[in-house]
PDB file of N, CA, C and O in Angstrom:
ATOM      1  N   UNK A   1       3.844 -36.024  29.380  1.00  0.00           N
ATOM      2  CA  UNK A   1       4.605 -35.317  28.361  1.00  0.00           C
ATOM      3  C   UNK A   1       3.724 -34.983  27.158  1.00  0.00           C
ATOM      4  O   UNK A   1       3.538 -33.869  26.670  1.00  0.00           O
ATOM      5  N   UNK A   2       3.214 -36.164  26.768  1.00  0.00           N
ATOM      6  CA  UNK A   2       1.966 -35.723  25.479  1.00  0.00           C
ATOM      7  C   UNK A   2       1.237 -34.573  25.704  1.00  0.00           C
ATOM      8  O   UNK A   2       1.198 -33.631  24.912  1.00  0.00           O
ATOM      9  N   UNK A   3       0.473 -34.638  27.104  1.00  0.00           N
ATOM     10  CA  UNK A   3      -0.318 -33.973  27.070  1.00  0.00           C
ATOM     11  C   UNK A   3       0.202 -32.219  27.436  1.00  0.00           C
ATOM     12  O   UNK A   3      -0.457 -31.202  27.219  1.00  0.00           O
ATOM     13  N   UNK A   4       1.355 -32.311  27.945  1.00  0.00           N
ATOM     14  CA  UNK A   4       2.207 -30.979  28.059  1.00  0.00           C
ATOM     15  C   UNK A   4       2.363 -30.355  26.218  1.00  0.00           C
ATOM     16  O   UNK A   4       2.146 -29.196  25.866  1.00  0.00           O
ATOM     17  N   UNK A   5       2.762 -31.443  25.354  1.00  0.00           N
ATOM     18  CA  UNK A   5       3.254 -31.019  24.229  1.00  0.00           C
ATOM     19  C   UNK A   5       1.583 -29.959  23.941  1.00  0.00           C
ATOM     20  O   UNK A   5       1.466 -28.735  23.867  1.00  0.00           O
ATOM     21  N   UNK A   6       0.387 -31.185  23.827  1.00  0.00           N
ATOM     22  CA  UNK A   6      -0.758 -30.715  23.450  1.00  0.00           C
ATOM     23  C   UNK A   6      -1.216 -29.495  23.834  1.00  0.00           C
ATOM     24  O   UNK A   6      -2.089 -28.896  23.207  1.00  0.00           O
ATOM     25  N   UNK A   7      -0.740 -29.119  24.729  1.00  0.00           N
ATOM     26  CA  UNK A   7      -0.721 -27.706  25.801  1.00  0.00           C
ATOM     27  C   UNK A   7      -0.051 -26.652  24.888  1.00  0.00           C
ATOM     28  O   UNK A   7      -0.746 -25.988  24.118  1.00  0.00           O
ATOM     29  N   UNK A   8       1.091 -26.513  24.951  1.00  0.00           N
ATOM     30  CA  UNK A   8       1.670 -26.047  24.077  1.00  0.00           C
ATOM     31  C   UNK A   8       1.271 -25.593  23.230  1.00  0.00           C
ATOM     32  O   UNK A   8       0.758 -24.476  23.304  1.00  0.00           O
ATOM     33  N   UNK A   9       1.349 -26.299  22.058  1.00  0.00           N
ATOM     34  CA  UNK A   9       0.784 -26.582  20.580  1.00  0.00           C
ATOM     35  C   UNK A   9      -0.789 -25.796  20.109  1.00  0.00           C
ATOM     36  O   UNK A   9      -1.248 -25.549  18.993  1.00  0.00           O
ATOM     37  N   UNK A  10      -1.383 -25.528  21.620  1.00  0.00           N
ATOM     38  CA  UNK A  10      -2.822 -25.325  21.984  1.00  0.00           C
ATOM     39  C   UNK A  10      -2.319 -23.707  21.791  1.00  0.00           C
ATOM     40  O   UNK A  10      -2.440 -23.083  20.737  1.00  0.00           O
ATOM     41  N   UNK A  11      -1.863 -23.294  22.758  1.00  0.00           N
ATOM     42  CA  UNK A  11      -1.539 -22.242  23.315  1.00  0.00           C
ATOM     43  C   UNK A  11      -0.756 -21.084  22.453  1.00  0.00           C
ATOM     44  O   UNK A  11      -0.864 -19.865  22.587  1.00  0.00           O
ATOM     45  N   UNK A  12       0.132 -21.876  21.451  1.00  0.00           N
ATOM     46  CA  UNK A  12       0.915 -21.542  20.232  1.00  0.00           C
ATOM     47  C   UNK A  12      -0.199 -21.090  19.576  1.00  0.00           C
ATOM     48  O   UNK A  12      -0.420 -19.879  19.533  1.00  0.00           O
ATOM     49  N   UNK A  13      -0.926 -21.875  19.064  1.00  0.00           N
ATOM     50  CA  UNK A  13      -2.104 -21.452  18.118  1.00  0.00           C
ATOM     51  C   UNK A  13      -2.897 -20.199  18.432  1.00  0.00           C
ATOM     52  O   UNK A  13      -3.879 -19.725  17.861  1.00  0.00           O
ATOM     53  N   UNK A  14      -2.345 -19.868  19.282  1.00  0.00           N
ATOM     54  CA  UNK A  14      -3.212 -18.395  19.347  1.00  0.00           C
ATOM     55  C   UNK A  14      -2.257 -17.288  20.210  1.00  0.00           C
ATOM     56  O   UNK A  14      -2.681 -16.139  20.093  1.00  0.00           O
ATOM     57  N   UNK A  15      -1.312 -17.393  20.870  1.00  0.00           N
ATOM     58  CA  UNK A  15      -0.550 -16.401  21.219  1.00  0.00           C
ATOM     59  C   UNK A  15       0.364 -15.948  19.922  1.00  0.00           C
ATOM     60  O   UNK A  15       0.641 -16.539  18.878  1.00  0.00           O
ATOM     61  N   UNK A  16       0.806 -14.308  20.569  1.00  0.00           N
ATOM     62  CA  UNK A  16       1.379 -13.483  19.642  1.00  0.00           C
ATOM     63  C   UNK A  16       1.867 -12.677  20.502  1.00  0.00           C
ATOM     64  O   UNK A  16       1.244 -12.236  21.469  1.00  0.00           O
ATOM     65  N   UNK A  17       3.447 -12.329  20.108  1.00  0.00           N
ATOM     66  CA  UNK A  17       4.435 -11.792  20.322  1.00  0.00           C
ATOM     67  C   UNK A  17       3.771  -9.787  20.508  1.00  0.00           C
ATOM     68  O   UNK A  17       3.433  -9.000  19.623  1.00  0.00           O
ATOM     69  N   UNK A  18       3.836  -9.601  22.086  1.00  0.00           N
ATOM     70  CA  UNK A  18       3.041  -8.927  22.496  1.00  0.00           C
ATOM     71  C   UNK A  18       3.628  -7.526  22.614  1.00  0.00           C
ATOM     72  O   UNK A  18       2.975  -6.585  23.066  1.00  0.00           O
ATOM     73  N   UNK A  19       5.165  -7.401  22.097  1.00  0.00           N
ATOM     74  CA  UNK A  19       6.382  -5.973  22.049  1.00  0.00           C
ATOM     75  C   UNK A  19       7.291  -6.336  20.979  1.00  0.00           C
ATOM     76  O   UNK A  19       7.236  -7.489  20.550  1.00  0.00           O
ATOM     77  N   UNK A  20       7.757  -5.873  20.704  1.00  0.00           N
ATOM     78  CA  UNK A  20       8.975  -5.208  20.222  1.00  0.00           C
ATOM     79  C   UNK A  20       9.118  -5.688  18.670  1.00  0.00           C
ATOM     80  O   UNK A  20       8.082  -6.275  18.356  1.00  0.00           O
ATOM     81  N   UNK A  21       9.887  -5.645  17.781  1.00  0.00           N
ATOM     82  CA  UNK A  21      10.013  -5.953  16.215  1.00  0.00           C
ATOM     83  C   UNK A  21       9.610  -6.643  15.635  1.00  0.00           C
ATOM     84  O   UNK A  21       9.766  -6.585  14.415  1.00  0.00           O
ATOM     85  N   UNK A  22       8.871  -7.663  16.246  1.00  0.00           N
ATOM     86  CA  UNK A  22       7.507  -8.336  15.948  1.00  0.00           C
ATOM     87  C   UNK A  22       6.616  -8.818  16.395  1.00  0.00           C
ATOM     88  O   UNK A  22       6.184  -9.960  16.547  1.00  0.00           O
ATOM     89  N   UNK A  23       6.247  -7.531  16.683  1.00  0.00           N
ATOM     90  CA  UNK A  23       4.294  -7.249  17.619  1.00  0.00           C
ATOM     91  C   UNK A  23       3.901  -8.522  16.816  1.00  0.00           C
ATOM     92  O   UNK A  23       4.575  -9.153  16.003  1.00  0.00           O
ATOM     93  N   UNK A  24       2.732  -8.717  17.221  1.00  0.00           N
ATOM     94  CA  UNK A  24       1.701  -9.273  17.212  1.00  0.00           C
ATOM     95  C   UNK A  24       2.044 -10.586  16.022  1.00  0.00           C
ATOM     96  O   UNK A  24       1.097 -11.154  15.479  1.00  0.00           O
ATOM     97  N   UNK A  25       3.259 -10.910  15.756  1.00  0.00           N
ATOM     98  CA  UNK A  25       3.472 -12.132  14.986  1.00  0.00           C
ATOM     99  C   UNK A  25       2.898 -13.558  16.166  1.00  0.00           C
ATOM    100  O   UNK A  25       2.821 -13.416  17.387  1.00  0.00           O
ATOM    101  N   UNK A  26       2.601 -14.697  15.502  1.00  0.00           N
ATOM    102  CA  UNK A  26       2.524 -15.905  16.345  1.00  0.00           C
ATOM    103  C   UNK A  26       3.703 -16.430  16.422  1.00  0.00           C
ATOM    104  O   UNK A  26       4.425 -16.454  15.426  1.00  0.00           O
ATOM    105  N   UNK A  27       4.110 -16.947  17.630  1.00  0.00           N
ATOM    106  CA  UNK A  27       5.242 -16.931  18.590  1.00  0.00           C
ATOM    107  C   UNK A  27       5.821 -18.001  17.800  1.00  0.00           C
ATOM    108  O   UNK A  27       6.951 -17.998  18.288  1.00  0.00           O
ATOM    109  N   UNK A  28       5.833 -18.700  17.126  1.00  0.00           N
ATOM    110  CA  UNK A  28       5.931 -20.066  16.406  1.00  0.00           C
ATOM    111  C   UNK A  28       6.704 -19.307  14.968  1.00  0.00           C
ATOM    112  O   UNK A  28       7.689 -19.717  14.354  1.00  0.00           O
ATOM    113  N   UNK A  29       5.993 -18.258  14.742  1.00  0.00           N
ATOM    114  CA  UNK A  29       6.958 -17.701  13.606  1.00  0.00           C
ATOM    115  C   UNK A  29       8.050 -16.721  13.644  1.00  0.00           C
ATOM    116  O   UNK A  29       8.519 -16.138  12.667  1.00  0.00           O
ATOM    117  N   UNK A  30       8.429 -16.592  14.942  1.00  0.00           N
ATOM    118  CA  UNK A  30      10.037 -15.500  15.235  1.00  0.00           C
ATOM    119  C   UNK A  30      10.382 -16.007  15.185  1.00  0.00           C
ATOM    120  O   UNK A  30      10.180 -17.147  15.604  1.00  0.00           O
ATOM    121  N   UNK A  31      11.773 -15.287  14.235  1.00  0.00           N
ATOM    122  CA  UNK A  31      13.291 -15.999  13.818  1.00  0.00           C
ATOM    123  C   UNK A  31      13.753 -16.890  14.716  1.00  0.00           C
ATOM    124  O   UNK A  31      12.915 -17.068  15.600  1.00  0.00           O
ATOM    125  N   UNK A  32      14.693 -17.499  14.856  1.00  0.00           N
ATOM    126  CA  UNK A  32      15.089 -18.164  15.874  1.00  0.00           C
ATOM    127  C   UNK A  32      16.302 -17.541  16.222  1.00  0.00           C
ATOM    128  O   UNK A  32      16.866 -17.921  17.248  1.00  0.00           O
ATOM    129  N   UNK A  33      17.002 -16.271  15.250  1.00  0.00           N
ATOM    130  CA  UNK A  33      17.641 -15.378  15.589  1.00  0.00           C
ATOM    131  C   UNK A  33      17.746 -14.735  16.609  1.00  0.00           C
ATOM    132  O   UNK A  33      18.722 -14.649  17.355  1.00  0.00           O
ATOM    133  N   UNK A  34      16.087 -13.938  16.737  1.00  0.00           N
ATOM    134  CA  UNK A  34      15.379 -13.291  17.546  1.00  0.00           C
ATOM    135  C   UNK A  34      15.482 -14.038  19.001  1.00  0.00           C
ATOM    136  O   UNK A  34      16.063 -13.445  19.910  1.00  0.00           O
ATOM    137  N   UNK A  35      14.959 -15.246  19.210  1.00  0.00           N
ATOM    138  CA  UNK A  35      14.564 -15.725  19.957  1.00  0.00           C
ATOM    139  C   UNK A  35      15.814 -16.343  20.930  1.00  0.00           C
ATOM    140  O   UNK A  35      15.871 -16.309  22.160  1.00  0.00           O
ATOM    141  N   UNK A  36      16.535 -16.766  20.227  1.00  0.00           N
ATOM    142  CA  UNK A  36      18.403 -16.494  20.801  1.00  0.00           C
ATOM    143  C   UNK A  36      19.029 -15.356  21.002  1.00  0.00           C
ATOM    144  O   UNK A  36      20.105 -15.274  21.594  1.00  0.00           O
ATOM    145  N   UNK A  37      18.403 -14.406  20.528  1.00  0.00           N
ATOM    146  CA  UNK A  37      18.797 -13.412  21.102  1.00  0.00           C
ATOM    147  C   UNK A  37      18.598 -13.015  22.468  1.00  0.00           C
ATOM    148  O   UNK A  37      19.421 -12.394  23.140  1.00  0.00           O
ATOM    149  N   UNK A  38      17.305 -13.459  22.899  1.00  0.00           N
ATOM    150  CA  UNK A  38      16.916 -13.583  24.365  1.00  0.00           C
ATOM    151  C   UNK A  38      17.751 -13.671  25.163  1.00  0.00           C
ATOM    152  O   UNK A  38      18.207 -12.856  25.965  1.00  0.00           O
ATOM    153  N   UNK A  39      18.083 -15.203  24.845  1.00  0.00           N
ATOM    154  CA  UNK A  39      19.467 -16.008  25.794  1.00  0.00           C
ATOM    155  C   UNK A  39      20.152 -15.264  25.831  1.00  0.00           C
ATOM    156  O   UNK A  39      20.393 -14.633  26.861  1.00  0.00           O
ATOM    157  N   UNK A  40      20.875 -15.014  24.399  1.00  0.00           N
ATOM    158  CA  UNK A  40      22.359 -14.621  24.684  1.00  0.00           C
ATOM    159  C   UNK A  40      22.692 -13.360  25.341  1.00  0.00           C
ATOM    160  O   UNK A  40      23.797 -13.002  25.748  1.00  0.00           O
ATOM    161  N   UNK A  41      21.576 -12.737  25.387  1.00  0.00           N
ATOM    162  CA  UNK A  41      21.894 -11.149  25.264  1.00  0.00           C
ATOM    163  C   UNK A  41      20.675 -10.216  25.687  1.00  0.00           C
ATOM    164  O   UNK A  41      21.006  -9.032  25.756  1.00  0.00           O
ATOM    165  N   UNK A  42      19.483 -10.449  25.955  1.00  0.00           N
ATOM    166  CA  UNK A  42      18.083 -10.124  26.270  1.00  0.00           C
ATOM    167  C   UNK A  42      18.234 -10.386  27.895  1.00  0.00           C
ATOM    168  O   UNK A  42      17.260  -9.913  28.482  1.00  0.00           O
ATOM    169  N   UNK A  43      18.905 -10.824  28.518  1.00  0.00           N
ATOM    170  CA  UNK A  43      18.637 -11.706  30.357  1.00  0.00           C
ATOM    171  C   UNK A  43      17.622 -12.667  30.082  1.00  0.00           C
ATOM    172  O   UNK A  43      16.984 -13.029  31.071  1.00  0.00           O
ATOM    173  N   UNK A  44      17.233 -13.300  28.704  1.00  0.00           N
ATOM    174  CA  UNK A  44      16.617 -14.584  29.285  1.00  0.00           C
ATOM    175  C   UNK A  44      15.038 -14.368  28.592  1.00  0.00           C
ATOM    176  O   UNK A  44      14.585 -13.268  28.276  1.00  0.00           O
ATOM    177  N   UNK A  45      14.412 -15.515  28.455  1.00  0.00           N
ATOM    178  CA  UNK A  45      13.363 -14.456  28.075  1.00  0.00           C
ATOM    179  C   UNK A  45      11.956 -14.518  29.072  1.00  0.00           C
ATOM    180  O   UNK A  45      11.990 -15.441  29.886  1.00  0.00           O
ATOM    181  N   UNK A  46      10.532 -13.516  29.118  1.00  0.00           N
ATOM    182  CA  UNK A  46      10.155 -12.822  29.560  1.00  0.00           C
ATOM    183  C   UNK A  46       9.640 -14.081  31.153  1.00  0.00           C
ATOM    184  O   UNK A  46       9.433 -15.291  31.059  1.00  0.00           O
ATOM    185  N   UNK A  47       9.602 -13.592  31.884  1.00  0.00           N
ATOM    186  CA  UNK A  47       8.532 -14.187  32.898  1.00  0.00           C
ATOM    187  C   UNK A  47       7.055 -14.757  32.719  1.00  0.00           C
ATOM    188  O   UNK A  47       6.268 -13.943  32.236  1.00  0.00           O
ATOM    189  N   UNK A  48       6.643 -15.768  32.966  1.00  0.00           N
ATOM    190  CA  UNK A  48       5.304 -16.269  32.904  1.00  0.00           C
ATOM    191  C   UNK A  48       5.035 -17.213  31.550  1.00  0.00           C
ATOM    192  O   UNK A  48       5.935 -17.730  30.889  1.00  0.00           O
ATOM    193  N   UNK A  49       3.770 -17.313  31.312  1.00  0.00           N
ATOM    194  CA  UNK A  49       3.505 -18.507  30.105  1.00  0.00           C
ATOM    195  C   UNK A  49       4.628 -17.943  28.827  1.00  0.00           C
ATOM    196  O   UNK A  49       5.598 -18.624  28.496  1.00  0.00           O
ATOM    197  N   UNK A  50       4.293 -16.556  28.179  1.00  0.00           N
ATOM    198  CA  UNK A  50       5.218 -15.811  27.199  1.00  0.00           C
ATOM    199  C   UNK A  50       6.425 -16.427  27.296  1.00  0.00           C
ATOM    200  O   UNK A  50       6.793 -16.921  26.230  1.00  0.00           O
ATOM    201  N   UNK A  51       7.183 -16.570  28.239  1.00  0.00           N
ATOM    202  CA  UNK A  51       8.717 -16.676  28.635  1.00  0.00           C
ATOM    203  C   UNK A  51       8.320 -17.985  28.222  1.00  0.00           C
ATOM    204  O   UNK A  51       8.727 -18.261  27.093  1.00  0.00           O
ATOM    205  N   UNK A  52       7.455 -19.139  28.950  1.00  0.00           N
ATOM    206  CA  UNK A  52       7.843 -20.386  28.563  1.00  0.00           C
ATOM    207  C   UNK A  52       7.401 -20.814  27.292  1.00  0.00           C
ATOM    208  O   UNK A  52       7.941 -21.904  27.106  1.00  0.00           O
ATOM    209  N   UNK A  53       6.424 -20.404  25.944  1.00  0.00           N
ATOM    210  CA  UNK A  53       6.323 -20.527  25.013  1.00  0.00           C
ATOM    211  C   UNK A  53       7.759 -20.798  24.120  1.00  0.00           C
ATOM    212  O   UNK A  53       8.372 -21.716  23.574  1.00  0.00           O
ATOM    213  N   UNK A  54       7.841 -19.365  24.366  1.00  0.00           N
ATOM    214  CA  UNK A  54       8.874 -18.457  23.630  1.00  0.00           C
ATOM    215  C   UNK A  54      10.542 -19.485  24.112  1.00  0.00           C
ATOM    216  O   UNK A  54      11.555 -19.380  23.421  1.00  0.00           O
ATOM    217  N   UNK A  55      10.501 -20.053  24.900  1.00  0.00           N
ATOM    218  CA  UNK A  55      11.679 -21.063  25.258  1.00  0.00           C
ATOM    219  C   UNK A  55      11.200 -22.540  24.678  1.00  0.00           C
ATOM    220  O   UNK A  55      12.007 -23.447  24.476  1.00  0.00           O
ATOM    221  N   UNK A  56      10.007 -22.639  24.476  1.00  0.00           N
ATOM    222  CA  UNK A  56       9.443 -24.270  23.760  1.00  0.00           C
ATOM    223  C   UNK A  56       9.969 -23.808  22.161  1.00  0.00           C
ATOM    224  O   UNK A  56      10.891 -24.418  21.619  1.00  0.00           O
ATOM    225  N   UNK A  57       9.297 -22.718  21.525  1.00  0.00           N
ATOM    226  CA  UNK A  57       9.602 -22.781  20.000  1.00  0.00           C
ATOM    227  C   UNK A  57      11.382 -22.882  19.753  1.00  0.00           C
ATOM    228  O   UNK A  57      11.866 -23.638  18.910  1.00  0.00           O
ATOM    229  N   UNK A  58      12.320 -21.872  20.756  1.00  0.00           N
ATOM    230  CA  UNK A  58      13.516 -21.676  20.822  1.00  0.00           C
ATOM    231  C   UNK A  58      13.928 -23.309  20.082  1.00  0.00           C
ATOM    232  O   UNK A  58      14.221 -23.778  18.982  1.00  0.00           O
ATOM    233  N   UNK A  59      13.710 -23.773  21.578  1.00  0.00           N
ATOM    234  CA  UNK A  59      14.224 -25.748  21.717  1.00  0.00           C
ATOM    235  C   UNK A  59      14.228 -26.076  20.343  1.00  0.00           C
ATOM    236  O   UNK A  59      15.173 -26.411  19.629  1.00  0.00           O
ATOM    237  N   UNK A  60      11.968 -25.799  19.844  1.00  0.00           N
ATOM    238  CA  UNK A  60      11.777 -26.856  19.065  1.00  0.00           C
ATOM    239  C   UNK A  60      12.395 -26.474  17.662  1.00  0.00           C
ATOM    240  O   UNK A  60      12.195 -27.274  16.747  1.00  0.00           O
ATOM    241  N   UNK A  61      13.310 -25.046  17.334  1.00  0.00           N
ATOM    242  CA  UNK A  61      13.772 -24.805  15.947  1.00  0.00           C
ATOM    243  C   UNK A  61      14.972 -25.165  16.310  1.00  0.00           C
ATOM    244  O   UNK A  61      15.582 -25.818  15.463  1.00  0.00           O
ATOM    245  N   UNK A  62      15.777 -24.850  17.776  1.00  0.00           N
ATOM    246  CA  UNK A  62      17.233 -25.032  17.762  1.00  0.00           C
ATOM    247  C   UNK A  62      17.412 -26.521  17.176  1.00  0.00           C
ATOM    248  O   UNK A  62      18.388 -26.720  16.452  1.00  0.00           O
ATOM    249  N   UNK A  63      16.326 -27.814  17.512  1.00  0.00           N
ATOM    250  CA  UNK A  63      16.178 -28.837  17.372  1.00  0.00           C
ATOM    251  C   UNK A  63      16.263 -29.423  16.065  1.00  0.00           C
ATOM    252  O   UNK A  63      16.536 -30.598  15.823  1.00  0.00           O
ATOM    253  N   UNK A  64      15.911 -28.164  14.925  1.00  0.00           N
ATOM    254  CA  UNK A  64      15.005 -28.458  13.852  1.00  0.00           C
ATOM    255  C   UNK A  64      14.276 -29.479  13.307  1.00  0.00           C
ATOM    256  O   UNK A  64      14.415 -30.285  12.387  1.00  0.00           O
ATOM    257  N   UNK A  65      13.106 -29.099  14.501  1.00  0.00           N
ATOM    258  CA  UNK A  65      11.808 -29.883  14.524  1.00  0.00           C
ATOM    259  C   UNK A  65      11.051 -28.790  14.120  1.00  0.00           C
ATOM    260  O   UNK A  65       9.971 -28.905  14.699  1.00  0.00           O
ATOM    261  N   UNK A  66      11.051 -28.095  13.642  1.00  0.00           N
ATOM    262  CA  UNK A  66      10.096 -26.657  13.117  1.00  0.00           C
ATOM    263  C   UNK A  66       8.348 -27.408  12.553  1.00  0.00           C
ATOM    264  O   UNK A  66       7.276 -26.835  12.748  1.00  0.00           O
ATOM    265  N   UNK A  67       8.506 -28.715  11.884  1.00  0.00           N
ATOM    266  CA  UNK A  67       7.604 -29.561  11.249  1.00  0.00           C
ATOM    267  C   UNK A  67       6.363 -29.699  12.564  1.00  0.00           C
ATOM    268  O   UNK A  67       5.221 -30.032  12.247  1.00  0.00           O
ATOM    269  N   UNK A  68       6.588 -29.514  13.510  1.00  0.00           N
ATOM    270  CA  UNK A  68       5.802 -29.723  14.535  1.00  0.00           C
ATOM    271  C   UNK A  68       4.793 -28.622  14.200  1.00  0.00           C
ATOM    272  O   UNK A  68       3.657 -28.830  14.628  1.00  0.00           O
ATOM    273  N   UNK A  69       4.960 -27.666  13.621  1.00  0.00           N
ATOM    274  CA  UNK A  69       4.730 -25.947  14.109  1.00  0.00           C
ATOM    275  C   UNK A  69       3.448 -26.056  12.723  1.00  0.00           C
ATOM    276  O   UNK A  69       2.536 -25.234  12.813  1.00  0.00           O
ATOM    277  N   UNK A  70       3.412 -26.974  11.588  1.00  0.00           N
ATOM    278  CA  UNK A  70       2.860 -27.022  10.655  1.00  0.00           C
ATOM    279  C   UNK A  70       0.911 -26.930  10.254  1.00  0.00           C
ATOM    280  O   UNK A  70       0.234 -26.301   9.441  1.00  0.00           O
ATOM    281  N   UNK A  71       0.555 -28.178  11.612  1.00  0.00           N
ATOM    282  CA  UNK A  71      -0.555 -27.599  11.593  1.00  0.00           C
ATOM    283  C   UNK A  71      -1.145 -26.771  12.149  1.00  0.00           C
ATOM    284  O   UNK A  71      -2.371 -26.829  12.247  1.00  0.00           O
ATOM    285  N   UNK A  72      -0.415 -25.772  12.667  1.00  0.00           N
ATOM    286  CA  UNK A  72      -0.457 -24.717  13.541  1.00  0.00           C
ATOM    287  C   UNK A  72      -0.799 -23.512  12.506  1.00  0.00           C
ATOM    288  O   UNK A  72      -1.822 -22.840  12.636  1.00  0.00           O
ATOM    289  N   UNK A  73       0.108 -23.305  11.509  1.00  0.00           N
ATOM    290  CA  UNK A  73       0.186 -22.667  10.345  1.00  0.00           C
ATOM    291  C   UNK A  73      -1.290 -22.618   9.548  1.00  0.00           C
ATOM    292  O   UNK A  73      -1.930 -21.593   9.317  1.00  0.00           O
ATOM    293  N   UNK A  74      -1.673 -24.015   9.180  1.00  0.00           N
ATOM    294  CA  UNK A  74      -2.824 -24.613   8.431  1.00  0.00           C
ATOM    295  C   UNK A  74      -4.082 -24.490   9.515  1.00  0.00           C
ATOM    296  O   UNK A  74      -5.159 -24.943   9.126  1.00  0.00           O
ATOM    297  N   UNK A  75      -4.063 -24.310   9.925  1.00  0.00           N
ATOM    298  CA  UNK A  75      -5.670 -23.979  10.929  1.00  0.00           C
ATOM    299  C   UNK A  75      -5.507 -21.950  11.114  1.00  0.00           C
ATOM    300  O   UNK A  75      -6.435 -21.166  11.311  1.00  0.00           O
ATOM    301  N   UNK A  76      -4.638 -21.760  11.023  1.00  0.00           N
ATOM    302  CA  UNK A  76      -4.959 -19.853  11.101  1.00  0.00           C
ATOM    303  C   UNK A  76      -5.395 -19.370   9.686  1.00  0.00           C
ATOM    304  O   UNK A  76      -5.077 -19.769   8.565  1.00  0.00           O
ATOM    305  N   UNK A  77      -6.105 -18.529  10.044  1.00  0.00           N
ATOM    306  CA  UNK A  77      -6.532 -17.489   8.342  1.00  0.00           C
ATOM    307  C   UNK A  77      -5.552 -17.142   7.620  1.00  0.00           C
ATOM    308  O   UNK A  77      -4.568 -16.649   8.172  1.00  0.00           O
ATOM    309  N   UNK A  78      -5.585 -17.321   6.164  1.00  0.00           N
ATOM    310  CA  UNK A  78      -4.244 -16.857   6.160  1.00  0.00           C
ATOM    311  C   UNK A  78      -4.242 -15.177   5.700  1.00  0.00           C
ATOM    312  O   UNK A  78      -5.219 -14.618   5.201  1.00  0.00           O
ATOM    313  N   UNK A  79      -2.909 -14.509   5.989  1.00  0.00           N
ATOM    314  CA  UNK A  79      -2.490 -13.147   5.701  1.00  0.00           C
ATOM    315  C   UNK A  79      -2.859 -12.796   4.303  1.00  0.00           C
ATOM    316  O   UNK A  79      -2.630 -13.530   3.342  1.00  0.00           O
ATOM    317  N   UNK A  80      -3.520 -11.483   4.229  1.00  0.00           N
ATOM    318  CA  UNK A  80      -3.668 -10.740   2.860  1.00  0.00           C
ATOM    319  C   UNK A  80      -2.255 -10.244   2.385  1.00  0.00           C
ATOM    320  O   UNK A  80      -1.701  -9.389   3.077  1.00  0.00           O
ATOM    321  N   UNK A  81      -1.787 -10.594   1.543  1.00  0.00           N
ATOM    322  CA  UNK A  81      -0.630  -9.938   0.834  1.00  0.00           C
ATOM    323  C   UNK A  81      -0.981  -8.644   0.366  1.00  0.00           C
ATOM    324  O   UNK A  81      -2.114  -8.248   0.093  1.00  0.00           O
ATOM    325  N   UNK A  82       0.376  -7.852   0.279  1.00  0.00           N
ATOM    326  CA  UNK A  82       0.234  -6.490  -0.200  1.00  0.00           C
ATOM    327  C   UNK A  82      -0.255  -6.473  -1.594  1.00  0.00           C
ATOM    328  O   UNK A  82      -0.292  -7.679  -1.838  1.00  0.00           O
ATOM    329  N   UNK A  83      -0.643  -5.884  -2.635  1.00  0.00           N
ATOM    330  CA  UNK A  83      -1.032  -5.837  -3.757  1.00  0.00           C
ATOM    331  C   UNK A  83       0.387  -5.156  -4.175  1.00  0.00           C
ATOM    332  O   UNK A  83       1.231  -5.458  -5.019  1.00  0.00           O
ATOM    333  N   UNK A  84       0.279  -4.026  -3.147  1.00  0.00           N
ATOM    334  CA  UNK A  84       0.791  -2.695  -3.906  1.00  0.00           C
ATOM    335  C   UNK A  84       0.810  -1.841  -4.027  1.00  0.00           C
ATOM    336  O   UNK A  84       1.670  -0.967  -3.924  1.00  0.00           O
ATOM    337  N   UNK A  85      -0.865  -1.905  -4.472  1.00  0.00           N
ATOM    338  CA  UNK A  85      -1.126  -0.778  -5.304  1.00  0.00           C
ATOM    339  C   UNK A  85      -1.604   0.152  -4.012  1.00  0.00           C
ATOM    340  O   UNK A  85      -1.745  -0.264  -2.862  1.00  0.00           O
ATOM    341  N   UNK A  86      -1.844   1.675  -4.536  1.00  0.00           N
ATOM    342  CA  UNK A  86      -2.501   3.094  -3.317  1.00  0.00           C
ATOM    343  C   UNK A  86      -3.815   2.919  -3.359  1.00  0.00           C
ATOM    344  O   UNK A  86      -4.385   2.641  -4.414  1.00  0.00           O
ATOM    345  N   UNK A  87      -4.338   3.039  -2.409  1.00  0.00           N
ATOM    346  CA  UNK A  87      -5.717   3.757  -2.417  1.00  0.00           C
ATOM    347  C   UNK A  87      -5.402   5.196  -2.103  1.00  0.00           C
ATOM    348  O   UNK A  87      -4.425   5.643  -1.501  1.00  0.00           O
ATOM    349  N   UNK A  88      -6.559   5.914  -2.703  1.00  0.00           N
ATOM    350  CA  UNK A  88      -6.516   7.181  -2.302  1.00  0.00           C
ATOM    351  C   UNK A  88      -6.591   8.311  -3.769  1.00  0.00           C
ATOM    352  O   UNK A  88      -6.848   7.767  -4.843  1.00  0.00           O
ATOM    353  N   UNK A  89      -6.421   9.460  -3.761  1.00  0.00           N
ATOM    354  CA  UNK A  89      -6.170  10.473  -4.882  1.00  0.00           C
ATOM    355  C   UNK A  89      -4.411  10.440  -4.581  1.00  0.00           C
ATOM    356  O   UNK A  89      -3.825  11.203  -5.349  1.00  0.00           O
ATOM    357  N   UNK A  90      -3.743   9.902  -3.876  1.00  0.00           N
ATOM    358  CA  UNK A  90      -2.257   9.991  -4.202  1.00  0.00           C
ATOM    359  C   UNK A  90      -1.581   9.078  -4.846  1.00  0.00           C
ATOM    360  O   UNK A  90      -0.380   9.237  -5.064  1.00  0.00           O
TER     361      UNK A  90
END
């Protein structure tokens, strides 16, 4: 079981949500909205590792164990925020 979690947790750290309203987010950070949406209403979600990720984070927020997901967060680069401001002459 440990070493399944470690799998996981491994695998999280670098996959990203590969279609639809949030391309390329890490799978660890879709809503859990989203991700129930699958179930309820999607047929389930996708076939192969994707499908079973994407059913581990489901569990581990339906659970709210989200705290698991933390140093997952802290080891990626983090995102440039928007400023704002334009580049350009416009």
């Amino acid at each position: 079981m440990r070493a399944d979690l470690a799998e996981y947790l491994e695998d999280l750290a670098r996959y990203r949500m590969p279609f639809g309203k949030y391309q390329y987010r890490y799978l660890d950070e879709l809503p859990l909205e989203y991700l129930q949406w699958f179930v309820n209403k999607g047929g389930g979600f996708p076939p192969g590792r994707l499908g079973e990720l994407m059913a581990f984070v489901c569990s581990i927020k339906t659970d709210g164990a989200e705290l698991i997901f933390g140093p997952l967060k802290q080891s990626r680069p983090q995102r440039k925020k928007p400023t704002g401001r334009r580049h350009g002459p416009f």
